[in-house]
C-alpha positions as CSV (number, residue, x, y, z in Angstrom):
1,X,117.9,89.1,99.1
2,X,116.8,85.8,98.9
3,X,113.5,85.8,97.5
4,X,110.2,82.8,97.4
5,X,107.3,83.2,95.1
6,X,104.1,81.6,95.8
7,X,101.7,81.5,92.5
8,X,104.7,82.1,90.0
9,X,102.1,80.8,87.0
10,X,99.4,83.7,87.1
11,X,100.0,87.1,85.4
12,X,101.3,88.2,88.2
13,X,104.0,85.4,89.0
14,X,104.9,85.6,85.5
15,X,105.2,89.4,85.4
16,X,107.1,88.9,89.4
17,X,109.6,86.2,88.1
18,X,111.0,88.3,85.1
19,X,111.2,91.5,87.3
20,X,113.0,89.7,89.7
21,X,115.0,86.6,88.2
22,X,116.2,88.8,84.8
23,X,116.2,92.7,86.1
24,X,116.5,93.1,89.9
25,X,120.0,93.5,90.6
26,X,120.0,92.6,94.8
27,X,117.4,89.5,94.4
28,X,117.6,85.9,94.0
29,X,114.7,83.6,93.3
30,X,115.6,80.6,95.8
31,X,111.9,78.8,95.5
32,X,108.6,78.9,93.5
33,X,105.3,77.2,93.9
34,X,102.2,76.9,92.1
35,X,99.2,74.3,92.0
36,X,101.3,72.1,89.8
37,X,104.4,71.7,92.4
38,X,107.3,74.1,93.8
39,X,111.1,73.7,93.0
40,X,113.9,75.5,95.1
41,X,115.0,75.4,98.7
42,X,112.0,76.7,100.6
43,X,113.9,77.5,103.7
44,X,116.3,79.5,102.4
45,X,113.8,82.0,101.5
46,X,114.1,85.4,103.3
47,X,110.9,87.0,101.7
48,X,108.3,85.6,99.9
49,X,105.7,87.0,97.8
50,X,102.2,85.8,97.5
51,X,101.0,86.0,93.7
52,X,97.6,84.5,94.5
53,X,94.1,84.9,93.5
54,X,92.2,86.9,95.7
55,X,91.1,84.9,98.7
56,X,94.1,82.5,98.5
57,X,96.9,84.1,100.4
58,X,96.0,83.3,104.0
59,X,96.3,79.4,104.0
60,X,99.8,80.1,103.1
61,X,100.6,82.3,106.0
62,X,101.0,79.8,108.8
63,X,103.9,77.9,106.8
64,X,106.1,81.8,106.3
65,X,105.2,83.1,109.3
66,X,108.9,84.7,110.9
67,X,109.4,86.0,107.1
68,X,109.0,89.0,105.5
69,X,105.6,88.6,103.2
70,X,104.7,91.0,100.1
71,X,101.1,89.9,98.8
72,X,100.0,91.1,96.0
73,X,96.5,90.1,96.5
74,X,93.3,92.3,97.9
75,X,93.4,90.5,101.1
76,X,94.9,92.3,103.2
77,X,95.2,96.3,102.0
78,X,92.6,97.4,104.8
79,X,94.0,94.4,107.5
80,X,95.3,95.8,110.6
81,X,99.3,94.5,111.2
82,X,100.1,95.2,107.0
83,X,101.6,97.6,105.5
84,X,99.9,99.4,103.0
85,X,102.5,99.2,100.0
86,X,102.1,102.5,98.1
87,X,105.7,103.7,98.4
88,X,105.0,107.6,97.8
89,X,103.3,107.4,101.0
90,X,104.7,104.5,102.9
91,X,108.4,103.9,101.7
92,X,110.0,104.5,105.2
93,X,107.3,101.5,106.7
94,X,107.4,99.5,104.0
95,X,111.3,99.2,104.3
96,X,110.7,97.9,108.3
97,X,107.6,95.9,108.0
98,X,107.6,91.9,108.0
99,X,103.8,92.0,106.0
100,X,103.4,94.4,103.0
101,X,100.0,95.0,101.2
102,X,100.2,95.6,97.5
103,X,98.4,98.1,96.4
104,X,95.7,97.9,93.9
105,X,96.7,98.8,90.2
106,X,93.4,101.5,90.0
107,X,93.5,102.5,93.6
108,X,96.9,103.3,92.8
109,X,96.6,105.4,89.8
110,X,93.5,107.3,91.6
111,X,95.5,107.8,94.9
112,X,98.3,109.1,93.3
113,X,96.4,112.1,91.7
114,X,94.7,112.3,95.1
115,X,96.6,112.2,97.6
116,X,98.2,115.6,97.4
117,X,95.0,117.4,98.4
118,X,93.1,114.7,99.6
119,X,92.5,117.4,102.9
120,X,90.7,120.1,100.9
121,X,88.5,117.6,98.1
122,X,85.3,116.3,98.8
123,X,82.4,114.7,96.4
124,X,85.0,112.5,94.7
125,X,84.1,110.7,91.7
126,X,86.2,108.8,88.9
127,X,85.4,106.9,85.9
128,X,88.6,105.0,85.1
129,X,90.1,102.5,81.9
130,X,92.2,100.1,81.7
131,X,94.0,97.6,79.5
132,X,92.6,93.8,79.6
133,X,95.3,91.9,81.2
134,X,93.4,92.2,84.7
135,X,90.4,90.4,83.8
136,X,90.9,88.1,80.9
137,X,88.2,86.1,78.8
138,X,85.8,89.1,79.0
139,X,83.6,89.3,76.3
140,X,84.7,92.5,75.1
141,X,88.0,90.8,74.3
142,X,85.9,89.2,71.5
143,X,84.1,92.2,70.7
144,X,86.0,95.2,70.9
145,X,85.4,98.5,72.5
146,X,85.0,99.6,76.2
147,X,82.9,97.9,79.2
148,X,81.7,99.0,82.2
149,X,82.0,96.1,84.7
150,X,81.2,98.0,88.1
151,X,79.7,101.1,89.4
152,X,79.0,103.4,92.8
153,X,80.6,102.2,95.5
154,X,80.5,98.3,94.5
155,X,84.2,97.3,92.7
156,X,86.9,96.2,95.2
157,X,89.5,98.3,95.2
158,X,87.1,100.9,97.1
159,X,88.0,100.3,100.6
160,X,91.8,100.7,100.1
161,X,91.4,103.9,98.6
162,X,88.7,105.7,101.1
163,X,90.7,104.5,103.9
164,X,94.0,105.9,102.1
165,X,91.9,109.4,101.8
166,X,89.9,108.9,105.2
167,X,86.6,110.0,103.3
168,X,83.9,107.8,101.2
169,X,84.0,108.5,97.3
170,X,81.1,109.0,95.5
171,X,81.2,106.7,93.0
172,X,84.0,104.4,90.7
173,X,83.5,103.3,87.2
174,X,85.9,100.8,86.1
175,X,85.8,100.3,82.4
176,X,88.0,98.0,80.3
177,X,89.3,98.9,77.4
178,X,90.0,96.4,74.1
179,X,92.8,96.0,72.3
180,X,94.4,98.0,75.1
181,X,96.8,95.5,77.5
182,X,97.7,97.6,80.3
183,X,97.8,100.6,81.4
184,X,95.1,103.1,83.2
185,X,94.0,106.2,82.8
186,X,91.9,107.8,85.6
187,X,89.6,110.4,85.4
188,X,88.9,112.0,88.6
189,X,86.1,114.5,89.6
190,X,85.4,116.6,93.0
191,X,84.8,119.6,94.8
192,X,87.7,121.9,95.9
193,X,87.0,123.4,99.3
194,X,90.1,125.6,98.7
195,X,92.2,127.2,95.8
196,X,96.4,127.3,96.5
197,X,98.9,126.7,93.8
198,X,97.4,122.9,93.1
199,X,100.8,122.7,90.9
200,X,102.9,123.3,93.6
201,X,101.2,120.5,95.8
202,X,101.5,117.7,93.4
203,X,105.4,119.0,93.2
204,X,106.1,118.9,96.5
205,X,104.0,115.8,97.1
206,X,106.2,113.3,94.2
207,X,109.9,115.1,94.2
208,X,112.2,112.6,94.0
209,X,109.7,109.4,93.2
């Protein structure tokens, strides 16, 4: 597949542009773009990706519309007409659908241990940590150690994840974590209306992912 990246500079172009252009075997980057200029036949393009800072993605629409569109962004995981991209959950729609939401790196990590009895929890709440490559020139970069940059109900990545339940958490606690890079560890809290085999759940839930 042919393939057009839009932001290819950012940490997430960078990251894209090396999956995709050294280790995907069925895709071709045909055109790239960033504030800087673009190079490649735009056209010929039969998906694009948008690697954008939050807020960004939607001028760019108009000018792919008729193409399949993967944005990595926040913009558009709640938005009615996308597909929310979490592929345990959504893989069958995400192969058919022409606009694909990527999911958030903590709302992915927390749905994922979720999910599976996401009908018989309640009282949810998680303190999470993760490795500094999503918010660079954080002071704790220069310091060391762990910050806390958000709490209740407030950090972003909130709304995809109570909609992917269909309940409101309790609370989120995002924390990076220095010298960590990446990576996230999620601990998750809350009330079990009901007892079965929990093991047997989170089997059946992830076989074959």
């Amino acid at each position: 597949m042919k393939v057009g990246i839009i932001g290819d500079r950012g940490n997430l172009g960078k990251k894209l542009v090396s999956i995709l252009g050294e280790k995907h075997p069925f895709a071709e980057i045909v055109y790239t773009s960033n504030t800087a200029g673009s190079k490649g036949n735009f056209s010929e393009a039969e998906v694009f990706f948008l690697a954008m800072g939050h807020g960004e993605s939607k001028k760019y629409l108009p000018s792919i519309e008729g193409r399949k569109v993967i944005d990595l962004s926040a913009d558009h995981r709640t938005a009615d007409g996308w597909v929310y991209g979490l592929t345990e959950i959504n893989r069958g729609m995400i192969k058919a659908a022409e606009k694909v939401a990527n999911p958030g790196c903590y709302a992915t990590a927390i749905l994922n241990g979720l999910l599976p009895v996401k009908d018989m929890v309640s009282n949810v709440t998680i303190v999470a940590y993760s490795g500094v490559s999503g918010r660079p020139g954080q002071k704790v970069i220069e310091n060391g150690g762990i910050e806390r940059y958000a709490k209740g109900r407030e950090h972003f990545h909130v709304p995809e994840i109570e909609k992917c339940l269909g309940q409101q958490i309790t609370s989120f606690e995002p924390h990076i974590v220095y010298p960590l890079w990446t990576g996230i560890v999620a601990l998750i809290k809350a009330r079990l209306e009901t007892s079965p085999g929990i093991s047997s759940l989170f089997r059946n839930a992830f076989e074959g992912e």
